[in-house]
C-alpha positions as CSV (number, residue, x, y, z in Angstrom):
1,X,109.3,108.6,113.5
2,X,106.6,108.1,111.2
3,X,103.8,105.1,111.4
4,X,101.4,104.2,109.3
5,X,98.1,102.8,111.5
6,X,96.7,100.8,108.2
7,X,97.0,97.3,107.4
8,X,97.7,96.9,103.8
9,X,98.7,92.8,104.0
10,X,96.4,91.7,106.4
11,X,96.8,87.7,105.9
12,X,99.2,88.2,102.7
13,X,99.3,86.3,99.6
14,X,98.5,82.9,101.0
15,X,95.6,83.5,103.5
16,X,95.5,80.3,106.2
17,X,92.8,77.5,105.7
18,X,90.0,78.5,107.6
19,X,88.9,74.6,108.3
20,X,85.8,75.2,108.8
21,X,83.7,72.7,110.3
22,X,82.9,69.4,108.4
23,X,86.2,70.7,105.2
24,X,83.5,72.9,104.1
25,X,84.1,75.3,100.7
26,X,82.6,78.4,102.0
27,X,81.0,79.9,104.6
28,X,77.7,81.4,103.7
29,X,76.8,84.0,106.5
30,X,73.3,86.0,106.4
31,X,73.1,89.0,108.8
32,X,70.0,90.5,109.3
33,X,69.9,94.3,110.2
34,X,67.2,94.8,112.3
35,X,67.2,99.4,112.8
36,X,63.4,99.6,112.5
37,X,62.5,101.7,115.6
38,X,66.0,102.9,115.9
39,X,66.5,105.5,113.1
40,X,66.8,109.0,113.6
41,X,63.6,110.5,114.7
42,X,62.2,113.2,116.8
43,X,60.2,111.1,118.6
44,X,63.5,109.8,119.5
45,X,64.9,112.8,120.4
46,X,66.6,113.1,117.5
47,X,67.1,116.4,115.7
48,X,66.0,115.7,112.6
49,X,63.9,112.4,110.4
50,X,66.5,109.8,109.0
51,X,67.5,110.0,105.6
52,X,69.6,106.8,104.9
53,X,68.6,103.5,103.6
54,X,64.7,103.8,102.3
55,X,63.0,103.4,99.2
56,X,62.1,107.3,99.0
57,X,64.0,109.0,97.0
58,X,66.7,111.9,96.9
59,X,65.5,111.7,100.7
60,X,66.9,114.5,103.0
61,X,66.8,114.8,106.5
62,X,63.8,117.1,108.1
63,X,64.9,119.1,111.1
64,X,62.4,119.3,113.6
65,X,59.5,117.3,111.8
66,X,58.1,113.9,111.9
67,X,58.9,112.4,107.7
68,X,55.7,110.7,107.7
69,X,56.4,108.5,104.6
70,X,60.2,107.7,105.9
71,X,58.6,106.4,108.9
72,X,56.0,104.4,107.4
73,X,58.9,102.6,105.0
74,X,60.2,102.0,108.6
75,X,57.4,100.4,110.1
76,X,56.8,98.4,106.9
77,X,60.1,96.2,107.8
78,X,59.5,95.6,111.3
79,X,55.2,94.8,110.5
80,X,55.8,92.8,107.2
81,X,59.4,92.3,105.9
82,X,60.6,90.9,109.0
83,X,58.3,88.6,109.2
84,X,58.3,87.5,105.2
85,X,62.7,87.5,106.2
86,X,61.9,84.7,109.1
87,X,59.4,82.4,107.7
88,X,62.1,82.2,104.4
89,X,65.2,81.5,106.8
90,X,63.3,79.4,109.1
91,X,61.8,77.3,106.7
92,X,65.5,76.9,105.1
93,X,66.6,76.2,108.2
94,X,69.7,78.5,108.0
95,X,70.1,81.0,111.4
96,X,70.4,84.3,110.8
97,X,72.4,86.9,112.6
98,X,70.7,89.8,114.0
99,X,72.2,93.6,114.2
100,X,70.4,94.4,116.5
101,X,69.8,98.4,117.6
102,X,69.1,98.4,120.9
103,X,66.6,101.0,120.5
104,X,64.9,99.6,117.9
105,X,64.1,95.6,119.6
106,X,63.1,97.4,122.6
107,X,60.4,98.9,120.8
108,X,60.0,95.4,118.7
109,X,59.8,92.6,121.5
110,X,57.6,90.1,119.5
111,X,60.2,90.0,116.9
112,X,63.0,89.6,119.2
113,X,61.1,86.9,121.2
114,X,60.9,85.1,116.8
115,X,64.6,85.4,117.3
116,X,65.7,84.0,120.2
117,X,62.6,81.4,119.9
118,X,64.4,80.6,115.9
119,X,67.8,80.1,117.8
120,X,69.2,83.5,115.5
121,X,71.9,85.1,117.1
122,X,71.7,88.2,118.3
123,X,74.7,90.5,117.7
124,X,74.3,94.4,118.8
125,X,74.1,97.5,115.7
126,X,74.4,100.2,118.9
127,X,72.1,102.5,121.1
128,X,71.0,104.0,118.0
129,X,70.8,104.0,114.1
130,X,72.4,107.1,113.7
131,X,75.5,108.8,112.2
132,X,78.6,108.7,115.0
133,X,81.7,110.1,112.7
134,X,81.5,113.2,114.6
135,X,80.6,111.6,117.8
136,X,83.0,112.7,120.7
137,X,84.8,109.7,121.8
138,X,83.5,109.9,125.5
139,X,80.1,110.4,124.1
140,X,80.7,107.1,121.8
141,X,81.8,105.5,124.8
142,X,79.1,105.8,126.8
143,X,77.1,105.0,124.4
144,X,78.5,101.8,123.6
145,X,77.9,101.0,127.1
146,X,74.7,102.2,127.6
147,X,73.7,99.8,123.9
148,X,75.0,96.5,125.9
149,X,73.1,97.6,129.2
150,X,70.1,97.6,127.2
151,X,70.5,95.4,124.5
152,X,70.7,93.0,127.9
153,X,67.7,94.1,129.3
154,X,65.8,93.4,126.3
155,X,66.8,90.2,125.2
156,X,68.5,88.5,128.4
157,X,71.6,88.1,127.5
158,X,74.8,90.4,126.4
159,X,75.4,91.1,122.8
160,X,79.2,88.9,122.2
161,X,79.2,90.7,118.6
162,X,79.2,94.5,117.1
163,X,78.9,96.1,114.2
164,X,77.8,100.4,114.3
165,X,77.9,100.5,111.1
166,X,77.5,104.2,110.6
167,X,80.6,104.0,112.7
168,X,83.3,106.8,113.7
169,X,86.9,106.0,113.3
170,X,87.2,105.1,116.4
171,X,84.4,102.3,116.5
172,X,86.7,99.3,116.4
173,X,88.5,100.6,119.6
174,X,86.3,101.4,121.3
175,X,84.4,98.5,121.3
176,X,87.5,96.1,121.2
177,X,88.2,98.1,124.6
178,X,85.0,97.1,127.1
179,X,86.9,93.0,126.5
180,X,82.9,92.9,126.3
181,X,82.8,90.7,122.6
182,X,84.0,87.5,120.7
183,X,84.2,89.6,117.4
184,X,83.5,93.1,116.1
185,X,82.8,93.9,112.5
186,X,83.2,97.2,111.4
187,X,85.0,96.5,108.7
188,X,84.8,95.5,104.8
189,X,88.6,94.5,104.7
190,X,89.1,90.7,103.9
191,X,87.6,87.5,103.0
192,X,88.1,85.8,106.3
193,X,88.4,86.6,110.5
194,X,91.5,88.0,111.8
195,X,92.8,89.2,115.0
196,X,94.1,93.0,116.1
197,X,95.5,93.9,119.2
198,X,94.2,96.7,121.2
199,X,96.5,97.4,124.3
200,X,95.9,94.3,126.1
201,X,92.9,92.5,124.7
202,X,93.2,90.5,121.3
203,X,90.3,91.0,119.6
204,X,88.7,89.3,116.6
205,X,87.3,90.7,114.0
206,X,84.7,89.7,111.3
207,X,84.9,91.6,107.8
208,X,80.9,92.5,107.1
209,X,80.2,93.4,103.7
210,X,78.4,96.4,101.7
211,X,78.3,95.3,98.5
212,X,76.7,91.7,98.7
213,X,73.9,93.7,100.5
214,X,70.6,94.7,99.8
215,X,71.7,98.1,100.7
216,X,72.3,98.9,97.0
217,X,68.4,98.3,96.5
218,X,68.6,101.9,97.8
219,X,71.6,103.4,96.6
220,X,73.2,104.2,93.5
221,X,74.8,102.4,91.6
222,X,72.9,99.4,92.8
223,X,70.2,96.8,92.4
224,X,66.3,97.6,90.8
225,X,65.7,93.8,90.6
226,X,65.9,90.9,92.6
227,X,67.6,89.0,89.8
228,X,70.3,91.8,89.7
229,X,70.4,90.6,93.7
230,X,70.7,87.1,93.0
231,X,73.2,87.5,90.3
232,X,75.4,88.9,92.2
233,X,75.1,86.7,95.1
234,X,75.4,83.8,93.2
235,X,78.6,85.0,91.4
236,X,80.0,85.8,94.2
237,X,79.2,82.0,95.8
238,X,80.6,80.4,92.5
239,X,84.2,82.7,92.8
240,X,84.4,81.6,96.9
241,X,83.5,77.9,96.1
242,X,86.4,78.0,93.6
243,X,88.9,79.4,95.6
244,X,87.7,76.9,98.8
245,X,87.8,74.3,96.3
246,X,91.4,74.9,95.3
247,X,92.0,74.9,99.2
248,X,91.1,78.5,100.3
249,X,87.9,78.1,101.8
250,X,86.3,82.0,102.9
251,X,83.9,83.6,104.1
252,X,80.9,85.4,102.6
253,X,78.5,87.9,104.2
254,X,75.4,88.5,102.7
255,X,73.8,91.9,104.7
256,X,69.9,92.5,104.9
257,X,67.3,94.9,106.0
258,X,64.0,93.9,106.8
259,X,62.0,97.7,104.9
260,X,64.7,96.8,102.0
261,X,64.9,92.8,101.1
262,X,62.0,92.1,103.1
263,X,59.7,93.4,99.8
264,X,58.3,91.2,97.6
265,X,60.1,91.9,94.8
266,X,63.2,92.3,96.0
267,X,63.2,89.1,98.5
268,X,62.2,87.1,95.4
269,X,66.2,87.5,94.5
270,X,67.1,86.1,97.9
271,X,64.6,83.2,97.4
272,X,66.4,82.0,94.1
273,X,70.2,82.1,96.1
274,X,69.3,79.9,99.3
275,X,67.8,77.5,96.6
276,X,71.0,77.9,94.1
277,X,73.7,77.3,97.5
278,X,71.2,74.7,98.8
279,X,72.4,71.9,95.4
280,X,76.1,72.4,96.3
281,X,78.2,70.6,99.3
282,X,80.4,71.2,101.5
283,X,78.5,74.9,102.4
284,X,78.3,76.2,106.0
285,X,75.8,78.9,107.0
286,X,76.4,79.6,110.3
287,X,75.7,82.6,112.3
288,X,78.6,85.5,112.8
289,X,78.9,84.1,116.6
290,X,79.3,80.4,115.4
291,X,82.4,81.7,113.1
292,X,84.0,83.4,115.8
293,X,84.2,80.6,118.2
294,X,85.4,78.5,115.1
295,X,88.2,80.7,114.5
296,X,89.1,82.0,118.5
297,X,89.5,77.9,118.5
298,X,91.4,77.0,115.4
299,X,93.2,80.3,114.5
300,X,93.8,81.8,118.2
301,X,96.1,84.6,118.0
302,X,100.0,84.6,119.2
303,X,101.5,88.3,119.8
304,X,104.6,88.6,118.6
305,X,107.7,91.0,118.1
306,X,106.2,93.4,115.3
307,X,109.0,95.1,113.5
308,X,106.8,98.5,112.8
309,X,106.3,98.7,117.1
310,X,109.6,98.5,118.3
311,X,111.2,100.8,119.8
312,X,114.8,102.1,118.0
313,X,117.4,100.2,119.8
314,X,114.9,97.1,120.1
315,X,114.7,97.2,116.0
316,X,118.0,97.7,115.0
317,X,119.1,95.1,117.8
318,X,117.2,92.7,115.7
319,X,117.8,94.0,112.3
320,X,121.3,95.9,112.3
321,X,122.9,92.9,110.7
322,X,120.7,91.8,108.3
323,X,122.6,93.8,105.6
324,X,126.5,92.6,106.8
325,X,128.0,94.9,109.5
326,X,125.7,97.7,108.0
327,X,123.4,98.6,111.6
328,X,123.4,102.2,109.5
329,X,120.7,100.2,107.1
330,X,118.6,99.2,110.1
331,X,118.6,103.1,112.0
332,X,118.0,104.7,108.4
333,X,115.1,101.9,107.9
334,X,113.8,102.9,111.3
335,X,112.8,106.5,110.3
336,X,110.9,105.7,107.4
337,X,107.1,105.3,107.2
338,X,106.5,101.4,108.5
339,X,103.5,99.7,108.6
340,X,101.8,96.5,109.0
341,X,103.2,95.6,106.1
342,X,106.9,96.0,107.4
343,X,106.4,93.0,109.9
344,X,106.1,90.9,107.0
345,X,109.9,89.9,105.6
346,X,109.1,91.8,102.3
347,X,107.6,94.9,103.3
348,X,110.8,95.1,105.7
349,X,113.2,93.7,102.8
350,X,112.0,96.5,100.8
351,X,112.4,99.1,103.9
352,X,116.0,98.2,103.7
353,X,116.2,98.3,100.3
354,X,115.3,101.4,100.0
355,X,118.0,103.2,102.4
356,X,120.7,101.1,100.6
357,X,119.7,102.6,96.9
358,X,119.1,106.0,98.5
359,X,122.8,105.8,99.8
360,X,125.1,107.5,98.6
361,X,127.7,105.5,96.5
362,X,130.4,105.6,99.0
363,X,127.9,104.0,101.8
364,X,127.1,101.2,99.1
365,X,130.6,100.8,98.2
366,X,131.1,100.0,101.8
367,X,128.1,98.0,102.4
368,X,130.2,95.9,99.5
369,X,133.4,95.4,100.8
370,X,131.8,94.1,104.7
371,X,130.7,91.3,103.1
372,X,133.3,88.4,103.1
373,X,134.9,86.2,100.0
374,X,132.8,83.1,99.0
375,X,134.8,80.1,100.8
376,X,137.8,82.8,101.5
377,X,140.2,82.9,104.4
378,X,137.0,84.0,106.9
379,X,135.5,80.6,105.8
380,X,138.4,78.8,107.0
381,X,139.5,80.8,109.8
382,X,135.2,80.4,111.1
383,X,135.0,84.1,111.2
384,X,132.3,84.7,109.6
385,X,128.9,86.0,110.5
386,X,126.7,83.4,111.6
387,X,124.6,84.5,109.2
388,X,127.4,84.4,106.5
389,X,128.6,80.8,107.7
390,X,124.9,79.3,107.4
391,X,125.0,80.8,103.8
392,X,127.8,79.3,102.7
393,X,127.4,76.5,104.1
394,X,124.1,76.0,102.7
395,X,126.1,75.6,99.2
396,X,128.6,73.1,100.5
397,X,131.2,76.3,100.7
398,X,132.5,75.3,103.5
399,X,133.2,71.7,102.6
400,X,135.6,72.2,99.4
401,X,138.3,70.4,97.4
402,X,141.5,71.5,97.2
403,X,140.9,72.1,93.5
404,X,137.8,74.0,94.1
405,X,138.9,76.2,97.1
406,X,142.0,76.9,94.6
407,X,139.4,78.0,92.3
408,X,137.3,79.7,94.6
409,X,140.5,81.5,95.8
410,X,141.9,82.2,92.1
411,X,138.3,83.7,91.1
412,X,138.3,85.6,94.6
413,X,141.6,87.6,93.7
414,X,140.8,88.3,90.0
415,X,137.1,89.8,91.0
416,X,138.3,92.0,93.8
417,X,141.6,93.2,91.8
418,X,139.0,94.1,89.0
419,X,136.2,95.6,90.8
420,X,137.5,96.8,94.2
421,X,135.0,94.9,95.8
422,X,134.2,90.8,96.8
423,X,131.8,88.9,94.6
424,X,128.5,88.8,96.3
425,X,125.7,86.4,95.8
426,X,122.8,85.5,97.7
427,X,123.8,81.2,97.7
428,X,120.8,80.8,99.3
429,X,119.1,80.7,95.6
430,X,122.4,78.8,94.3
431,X,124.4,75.6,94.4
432,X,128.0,75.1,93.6
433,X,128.0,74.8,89.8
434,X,125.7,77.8,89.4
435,X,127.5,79.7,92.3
436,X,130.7,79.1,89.9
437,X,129.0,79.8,86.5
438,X,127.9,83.1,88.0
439,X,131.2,84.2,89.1
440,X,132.7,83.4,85.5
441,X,130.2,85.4,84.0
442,X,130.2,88.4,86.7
443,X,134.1,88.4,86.2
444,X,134.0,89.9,82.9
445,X,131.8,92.6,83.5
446,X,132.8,96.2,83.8
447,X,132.8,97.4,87.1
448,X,130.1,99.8,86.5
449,X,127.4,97.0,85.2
450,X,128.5,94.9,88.0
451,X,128.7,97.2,91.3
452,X,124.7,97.3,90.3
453,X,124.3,93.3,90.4
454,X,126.5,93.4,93.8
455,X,124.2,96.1,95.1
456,X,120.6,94.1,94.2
457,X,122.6,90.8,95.4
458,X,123.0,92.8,99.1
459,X,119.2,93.1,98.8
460,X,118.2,89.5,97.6
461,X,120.5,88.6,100.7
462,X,118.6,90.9,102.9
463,X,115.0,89.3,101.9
464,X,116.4,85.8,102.7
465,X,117.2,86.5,105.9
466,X,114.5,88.2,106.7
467,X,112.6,85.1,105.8
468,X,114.4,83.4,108.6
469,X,114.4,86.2,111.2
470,X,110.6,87.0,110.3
């Protein structure tokens, strides 16, 4: 058995409507990283100086020294960029959320007392601001729990949001596994909240964002200018507002650092977007913990059957007769590599699918001659499927004429002493005249051409019952 952990669908083609307070377009959500006093450090007992995220360039870690000018780009974020971040977002009057390392606002208590005194949320960014990929998971663990013992002690209250970021692929489980917050966010994967399910506990999750970040002020390819910041913000705002205007409202995170954005320069860029958002209604700007409440209350999440976690006999107990007296379909279907995107009805549609045109042509023929005449002697004896009898009844077959179930029956006969085979048609996407005008023309095809249409008419079948079942 093969299954495949990522979600490729996530919310599908038609996301929901995130009704966010007030009908508002968009929500505009600024996240504030605060690491300074975290990093990598030996005075941290660290092995080596951090490397990642600073205005120095081609910078490299130094084992066993102090990086004297890596520090100082540091200390300029927590002594003057922070400071330059909150007098901008406070006189806007938009609250910020803080990733906070726990580390790093123990060492920074003036600035966490600006925080909580500016009403910003206060979301944990982990013990400390270093790499965890090859992190043993115990080790992870523990330190996950040791970064919300602290993080409490410091501020006075528990963290209810995450985000590592320099996270191990085991972050989101971890985390999603002390029930300990309303939403986690290490990942980049959608436009909007959604819900996972980790054993027991449903947990939300909040996408964050690494491109509509100052980040790139330090990476290549990225920003050199604060325009190039606020052109990209902005065209990202104008895209979002669209879509919420078309009835798609989303979300958009804008990520921060206080030794990147927090320079004059650069925060210039910044300026010029709370200005641009601040002419257009119908914008929320709430803080990360504000959104998760939002959506916990509007959107709360509702486990159900998924297709790619049941067990064998549980999935073809559901699905053996979604292709007509076929189960062999289902088991087949059962062995390949599901997904996420098999517990929608067209990822598992196309599951299906693809055992029936892998089959050999004997299996197909089969598959063909299990399915029942249109309006036949089954129809009228109620023998059918009760998939099959909803069908047809759908079209009215089940309701005829004499003249038309003479017709039906005379068309019946001719198809089958033709092709071996009874017409099939999904009459789901039909109504009687068509159903008729497709059986005239289907008639006079040779049988190769028209055991191919029977075959991708099994599968149209398929996909609209799936719709139901799904």
């Amino acid at each position: 058995m093969h299954r495949y952990p990522r979600n490729m669908i996530g919310h599908g083609p038609d996301r929901p409507d995130a009704k966010w307070p007030g009908g508002a377009r968009l929500a505009v959500q600024f996240v504030l990283n605060y690491e300074e006093g975290g990093e990598n450090n030996i005075l941290h007992g660290d092995a080596a100086s951090e490397a990642f995220l600073s205005d120095v360039s081609g910078a490299a870690m130094w084992p066993g020294q102090r990086h004297w000018n890596m520090e100082s780009i540091y200390e300029y974020g927590a002594r003057a960029g922070f400071w330059r971040l909150h007098r901008l977002f406070t006189g806007a009057g938009i609250p910020l959320t803080i990733y906070g390392v726990a580390t790093a606002l123990a060492r920074n208590p003036e600035q966490v007392e600006a925080m909580k005194d500016a009403g910003w949320e206060i979301a944990s960014h982990g013990l400390k601001w270093v790499e965890h990929k090859d992190m043993p998971e115990e080790e992870e663990r523990a330190s996950i729990a040791e970064a919300i013992r602290l993080h409490t002690e410091v501020v006075g209250s528990p963290p209810r949001g995450w985000y590592t970021g320099r996270c191990s692929a085991n972050t989101v489980r971890l985390t999603a596994e002390t029930g300990a917050f309303d939403y986690v966010s290490d990942t980049y994967d959608d436009d909007l909240p959604y819900w996972i399910e980790v054993g027991a506990r449903d947990q939300l999750v909040i996408p964050y964002t690494l491109e509509a970040n100052d980040m790139r002020f330090a990476t290549s390819p990225g920003w050199i200018e604060g325009e190039q910041f606020f052109t990209y913000l902005r065209d990202s705002f104008d895209m979002l507002y669209a879509e919420g205007a078309a009835g798609k409202p989303a979300m958009m995170s804008v990520g921060l650092h206080n030794r990147l954005i927090g320079r004059p320069g650069k925060v210039a860029g910044l300026a010029r977007f709370l200005n641009y958002i601040e002419g257009f209604d119908g914008v929320w700007t709430p803080r990360r913990i504000d959104i998760a409440r939002h959506w916990a209350a509007i959107h709360p999440h509702v486990r159900k059957d998924r297709p790619s976690q049941m067990d064998r006999a549980a999935f073809v107990a559901r699905f053996g007769d979604v292709v007509e007296h076929s189960p062999w379909v289902a088991e087949r279907a059962f062995d390949l590599e599901l997904g996420a995107a098999h517990d929608r009805p067209a990822g598992l549609a196309n599951a299906l699918a693809r055992v029936l045109r892998t089959a050999s042509a004997d299996e197909r023929l089969a598959v063909l001659r299990a399915h029942p005449d249109l309006a036949g002697k089954l129809v009228a004896a109620r023998q059918l499927t009760d998939d099959s009898s909803s069908e047809q009844a759908s079209a009215g077959l089940d309701m005829l004429t004499d003249a038309e179930r003479d017709r039906f029956t005379h068309l019946n006969d001719a198809y089958m002493d033709k092709h071996g085979f009874p017409f099939i048609i999904a009459v789901r996407d039909h109504d009687k005249p068509g159903i008729l005008a497709a059986f005239e023309r289907r008639l006079s095809q040779d049988t190769v051409t028209e055991f191919g249409e029977a075959c991708r008419q099994v599968e149209r079948i398929a996909r609209l019952r799936l719709e139901q079942l799904l």
